[in-house]
DOVEXPA-164834 format. One line per 10 residues: number of its first residue (from 1); their letters; for each residue x negated, y, z negated of C-alpha. Coordinates in steps of 0.5 Angstrom, whole numbers, plus 500, padded with zeros to 3 digits. Layout:
# residues N
NUM = a = X Y Z; ...;
END
This chain:
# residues 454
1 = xxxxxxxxxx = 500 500 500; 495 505 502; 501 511 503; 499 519 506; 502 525 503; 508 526 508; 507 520 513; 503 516 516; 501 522 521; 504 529 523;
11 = xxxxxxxxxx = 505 531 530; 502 538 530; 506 541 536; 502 548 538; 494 544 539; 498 538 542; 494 533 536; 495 528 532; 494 530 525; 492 524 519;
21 = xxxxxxxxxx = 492 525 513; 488 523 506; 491 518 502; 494 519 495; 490 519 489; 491 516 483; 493 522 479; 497 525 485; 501 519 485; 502 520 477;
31 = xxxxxxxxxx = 505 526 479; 510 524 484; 512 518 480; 512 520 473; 517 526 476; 521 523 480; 523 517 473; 525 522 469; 532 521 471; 532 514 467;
41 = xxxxxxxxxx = 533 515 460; 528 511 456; 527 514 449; 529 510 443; 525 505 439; 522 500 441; 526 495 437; 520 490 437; 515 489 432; 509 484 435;
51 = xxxxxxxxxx = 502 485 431; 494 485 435; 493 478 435; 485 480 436; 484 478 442; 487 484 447; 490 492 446; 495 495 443; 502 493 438; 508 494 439;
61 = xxxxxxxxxx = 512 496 432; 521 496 432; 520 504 431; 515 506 434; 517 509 441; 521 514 440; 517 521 442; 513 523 436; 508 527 434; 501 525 431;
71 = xxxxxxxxxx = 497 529 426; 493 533 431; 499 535 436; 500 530 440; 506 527 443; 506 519 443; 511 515 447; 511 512 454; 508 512 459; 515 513 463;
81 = xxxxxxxxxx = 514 511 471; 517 509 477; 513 503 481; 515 506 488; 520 512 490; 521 510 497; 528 507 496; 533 502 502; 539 504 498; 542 511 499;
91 = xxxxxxxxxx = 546 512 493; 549 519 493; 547 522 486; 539 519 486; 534 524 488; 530 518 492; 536 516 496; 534 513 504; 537 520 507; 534 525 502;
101 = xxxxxxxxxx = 527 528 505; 523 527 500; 514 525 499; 515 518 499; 509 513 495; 508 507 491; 503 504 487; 501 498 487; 500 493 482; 493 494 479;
111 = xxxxxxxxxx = 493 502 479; 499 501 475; 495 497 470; 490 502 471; 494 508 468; 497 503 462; 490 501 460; 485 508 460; 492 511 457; 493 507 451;
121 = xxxxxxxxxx = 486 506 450; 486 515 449; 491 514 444; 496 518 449; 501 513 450; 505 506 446; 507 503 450; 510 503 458; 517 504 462; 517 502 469;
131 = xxxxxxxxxx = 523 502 474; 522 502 481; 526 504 488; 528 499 492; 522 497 496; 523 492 502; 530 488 498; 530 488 490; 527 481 490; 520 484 494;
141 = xxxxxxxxxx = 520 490 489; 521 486 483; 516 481 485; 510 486 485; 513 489 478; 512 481 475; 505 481 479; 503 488 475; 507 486 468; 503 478 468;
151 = xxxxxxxxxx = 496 482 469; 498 486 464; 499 481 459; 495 475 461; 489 479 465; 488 485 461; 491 482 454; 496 488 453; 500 487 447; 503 494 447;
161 = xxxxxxxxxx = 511 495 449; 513 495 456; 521 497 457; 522 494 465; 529 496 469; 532 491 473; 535 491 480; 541 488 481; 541 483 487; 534 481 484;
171 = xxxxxxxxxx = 534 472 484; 534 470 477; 529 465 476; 525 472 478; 528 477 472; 527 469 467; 520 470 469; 519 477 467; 523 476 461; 518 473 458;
181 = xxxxxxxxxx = 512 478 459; 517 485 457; 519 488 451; 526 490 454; 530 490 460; 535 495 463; 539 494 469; 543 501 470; 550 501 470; 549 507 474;
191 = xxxxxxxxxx = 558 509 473; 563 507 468; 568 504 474; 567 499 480; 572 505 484; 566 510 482; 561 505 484; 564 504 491; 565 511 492; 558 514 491;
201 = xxxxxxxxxx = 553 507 491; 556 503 496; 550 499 496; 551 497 489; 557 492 486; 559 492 479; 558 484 480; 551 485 481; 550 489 476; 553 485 471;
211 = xxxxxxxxxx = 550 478 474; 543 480 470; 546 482 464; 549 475 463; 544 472 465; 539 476 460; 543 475 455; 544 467 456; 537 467 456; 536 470 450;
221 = xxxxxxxxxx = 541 466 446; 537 459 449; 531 462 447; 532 464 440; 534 456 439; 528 454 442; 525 460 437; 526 457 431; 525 450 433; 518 452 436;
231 = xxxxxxxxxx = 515 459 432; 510 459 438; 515 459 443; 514 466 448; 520 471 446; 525 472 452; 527 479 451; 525 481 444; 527 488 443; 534 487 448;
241 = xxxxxxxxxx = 537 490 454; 541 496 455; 544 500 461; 545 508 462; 551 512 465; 551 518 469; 557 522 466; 561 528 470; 558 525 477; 565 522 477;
251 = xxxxxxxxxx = 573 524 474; 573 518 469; 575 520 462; 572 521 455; 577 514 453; 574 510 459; 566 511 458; 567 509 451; 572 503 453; 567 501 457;
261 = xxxxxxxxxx = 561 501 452; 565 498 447; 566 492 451; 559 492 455; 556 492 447; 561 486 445; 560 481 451; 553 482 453; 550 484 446; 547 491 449;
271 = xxxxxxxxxx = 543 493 445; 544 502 447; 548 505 452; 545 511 455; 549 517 457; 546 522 462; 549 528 464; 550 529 472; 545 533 475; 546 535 482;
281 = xxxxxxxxxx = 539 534 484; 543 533 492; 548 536 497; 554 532 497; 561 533 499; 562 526 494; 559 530 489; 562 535 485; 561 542 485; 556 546 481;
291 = xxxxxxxxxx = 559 549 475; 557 554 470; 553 552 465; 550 547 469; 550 540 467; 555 537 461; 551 536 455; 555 538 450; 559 532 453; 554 528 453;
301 = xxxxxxxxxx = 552 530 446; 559 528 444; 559 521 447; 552 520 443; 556 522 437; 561 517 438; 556 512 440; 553 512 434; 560 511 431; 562 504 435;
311 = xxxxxxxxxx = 555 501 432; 554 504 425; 560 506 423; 565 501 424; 569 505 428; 574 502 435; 574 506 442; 582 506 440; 581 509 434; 577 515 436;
321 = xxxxxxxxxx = 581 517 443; 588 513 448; 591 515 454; 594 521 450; 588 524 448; 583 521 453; 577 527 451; 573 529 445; 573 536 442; 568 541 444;
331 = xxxxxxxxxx = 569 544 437; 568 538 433; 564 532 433; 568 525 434; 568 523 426; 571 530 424; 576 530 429; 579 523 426; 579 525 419; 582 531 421;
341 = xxxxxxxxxx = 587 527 425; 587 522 418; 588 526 413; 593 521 410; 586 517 408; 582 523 404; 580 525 400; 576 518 397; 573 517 390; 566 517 392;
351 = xxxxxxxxxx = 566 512 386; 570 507 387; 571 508 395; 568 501 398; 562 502 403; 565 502 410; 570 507 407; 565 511 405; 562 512 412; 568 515 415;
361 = xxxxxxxxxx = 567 521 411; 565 527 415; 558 528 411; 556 522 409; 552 518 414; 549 510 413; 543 511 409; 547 516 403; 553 510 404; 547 505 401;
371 = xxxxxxxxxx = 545 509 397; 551 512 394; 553 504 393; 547 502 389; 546 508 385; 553 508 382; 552 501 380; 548 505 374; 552 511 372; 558 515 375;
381 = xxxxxxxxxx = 556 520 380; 557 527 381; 557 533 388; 550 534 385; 548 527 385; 551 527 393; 546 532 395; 541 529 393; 542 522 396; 542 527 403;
391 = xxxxxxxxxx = 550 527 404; 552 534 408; 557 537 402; 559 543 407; 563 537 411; 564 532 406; 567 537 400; 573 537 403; 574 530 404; 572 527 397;
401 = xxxxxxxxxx = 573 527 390; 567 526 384; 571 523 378; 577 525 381; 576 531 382; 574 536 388; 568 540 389; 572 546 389; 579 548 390; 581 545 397;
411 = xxxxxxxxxx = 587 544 401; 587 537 405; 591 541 411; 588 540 418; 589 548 420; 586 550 413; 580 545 413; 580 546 421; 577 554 421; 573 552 415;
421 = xxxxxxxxxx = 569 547 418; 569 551 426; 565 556 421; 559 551 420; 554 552 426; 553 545 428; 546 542 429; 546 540 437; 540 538 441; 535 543 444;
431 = xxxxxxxxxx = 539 539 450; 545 543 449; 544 549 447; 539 550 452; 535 546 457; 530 548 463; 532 540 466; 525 538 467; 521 534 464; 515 535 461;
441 = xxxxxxxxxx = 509 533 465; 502 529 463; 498 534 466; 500 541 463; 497 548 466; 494 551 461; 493 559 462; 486 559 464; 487 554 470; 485 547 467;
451 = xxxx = 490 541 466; 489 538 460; 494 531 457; 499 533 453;
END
């Protein structure tokens, strides 16, 4: 793969000439394919923990990928690429469709390996994220992502994370071999409805997507079998699979996204579900059109918050949204919003409330319901006890009582706590509040003109 910078050659009209190019260096190409992954959402945990066995480089620990920042400033976290940006298919929202002109470049096996190698020995990254276009057909391109993870793992004993997608259509023997030389799989779901699909991937199928997913899964339920009766056994998938919607490309309701979650957690045991805000990258009569104030974040923001609710707090999809009313509150986040429709549950005495009714109070999250649960085992506690355990008193105030009492005087009426609670300037991500949409760049330009990794 010895790719040129535009094309193999250029026709220079006015001397009548042909022009060839130099070929792409290795930081040319990092460039290229570092910007174009930044659409793949990929920053979480690693979910693993795997020790240096001695004889090879890196670890992999179950918290230790998201981004961070060590004692001299510097960002860890993936190396996050694309393996190629050339693509067969010509999905309507992806910036590498077939029909978009854009500079087109691969890597091949061994520079990849390069780059994971002289990064982690530098300390810049924990570990590597790479998803791929669609080179040839996805059993071709997987193929050479397999070649390039078996001399990772087996050649250059690497032993630190590595977080792979997976093209739907690819042969299942293929993604079976991968499996057991990755951290975690992904096959993107790309859009919450096969109707969505049809309209702007028509390359892809929900058939195709969902093939891996099981077949993931299955995989992992034999291999954990096979696990505890040999320990020595290889792991399959470790860390687990997950997926990514792109939210606001398509006119689904807040209702139908979390119902497809919900599912997608239940059936094939997803690890994450990824919700990315739609960005325009093209011009497409299929797409919708720009709107002020850019890409929708703040509703991606809420769908994390809800998100979070299905796997942590006990919470049901039908629970929090129907077809009456199918879309969250810009106003309020998703937990709020139900108390307030649930007035009839609160306030809870804090203690004698068990601890799955604990976590539906606004305020008090997973780690402050444990804590809750354990303290009051030796003694009873009051709002300053709550405070100090990490509970949000300016939004559980009005739904608990200490002793049987409440922090202040307080109505339980929606309107009333409604415009006491819409005072409290939420914390929301940089993301929503403002965001320049690009992604940070391993190689920075400083003011004096040197590139230094950040």
């Amino acid at each position: 793969m010895n790719e040129l910078k535009t094309s193999l050659c250029v026709e220079n009209k006015k001397l009548n000439t042909l022009v060839i190019q130099e070929p792409f260096t290795l930081q040319e190409k990092l460039h290229i394919l570092g910007a174009a992954a930044k659409y793949d959402v990929a920053c979480t945990s690693s979910g693993v923990d795997r020790r240096n066995d001695g004889t090879g480089m890196g670890n992999a620990y179950a918290a230790g990928i998201c981004h961070s920042f060590s004692a001299d400033g510097r960002c860890i976290s993936l190396l996050k690429i694309l393996f190629t940006n050339e693509c067969i298919y010509d999905c309507k929202y992806c910036a590498n469709r077939s029909s978009n002109d854009v500079v087109r470049t691969s890597f091949t096996p061994d520079e990849v390996c390069t780059l994971v190698m002289e990064f982690y020995r530098r300390n810049y990254i924990e570990g590597l994220f790479l998803s791929s276009g669609i080179l040839k057909s996805p059993d071709f391109t997987m193929e050479l992502i397999y070649i390039t993870l078996h001399k990772l793992r087996h050649i250059l004993n690497f032993q630190g994370y590595i977080h792979v997608k997976t093209i739907p259509g690819t042969n299942g023997e293929l993604i079976n071999r991968i499996g057991f030389l990755a951290d975690r799989m992904s096959v993107n779901l790309e859009l919450p409805t096969a109707e969505s699909l049809k309209k702007l991937a028509p390359n892809k199928s929900r058939k195709k997507i969902l093939e891996p997913m099981r077949l993931v899964q299955q995989n992992r339920i034999a291999n954990k079998h096979e696990l505890a009766l040999n320990n020595r056994a290889p792991a399959f998938v470790p860390a687990g699979q997950s997926t990514q919607m792109i939210i606001g490309a398509t006119p689904e309701t807040d209702y139908q996204i979390m119902s497809v979650a919900e599912t997608l957690y239940n059936k094939f045991d997803l690890k994450r579900v990824f919700y990315s805000a739609f960005i325009p990258v093209n011009e497409d009569l299929a797409l919708p059109a720009v709107k002020q104030g850019g890409p929708p974040l703040l509703r991606e923001h809420r769908l994390y918050q809800a998100d979070w609710l299905l796997r942590f707090y006990h919470f049901q999809t039908k629970e929090l949204l129907d077809e009456k009313n199918p879309n969250f509150n810009v106003f309020l986040d998703p937990k709020c919003n139900w108390a307030l429709k649930h007035l009839e549950y609160f306030p809870v005495e804090v203690n004698k409330a068990d601890y799955k009714t604990l976590l539906r109070v606004p305020g008090i999250g997973v780690r402050s319901a444990q804590r809750i649960v354990a303290a009051r085992r030796l003694g009873i506690l009051d709002f300053q006890d709550l405070k100090k355990m990490g509970v949000v008193l300016k939004r559980a105030l009005y739904f608990l009582t200490c002793k049987g009492k409440m922090m202040y005087a307080t109505k339980i009426e929606e309107d009333y706590i409604l415009r006491n609670l819409l005072q409290i300037k939420e914390s929301l991500p940089d993301s929503v509040t403002g965001m320049a949409y690009q992604q940070l760049s391993l190689f920075d330009v400083q003011s004096n003109g040197d590139k230094k990794v950040s």
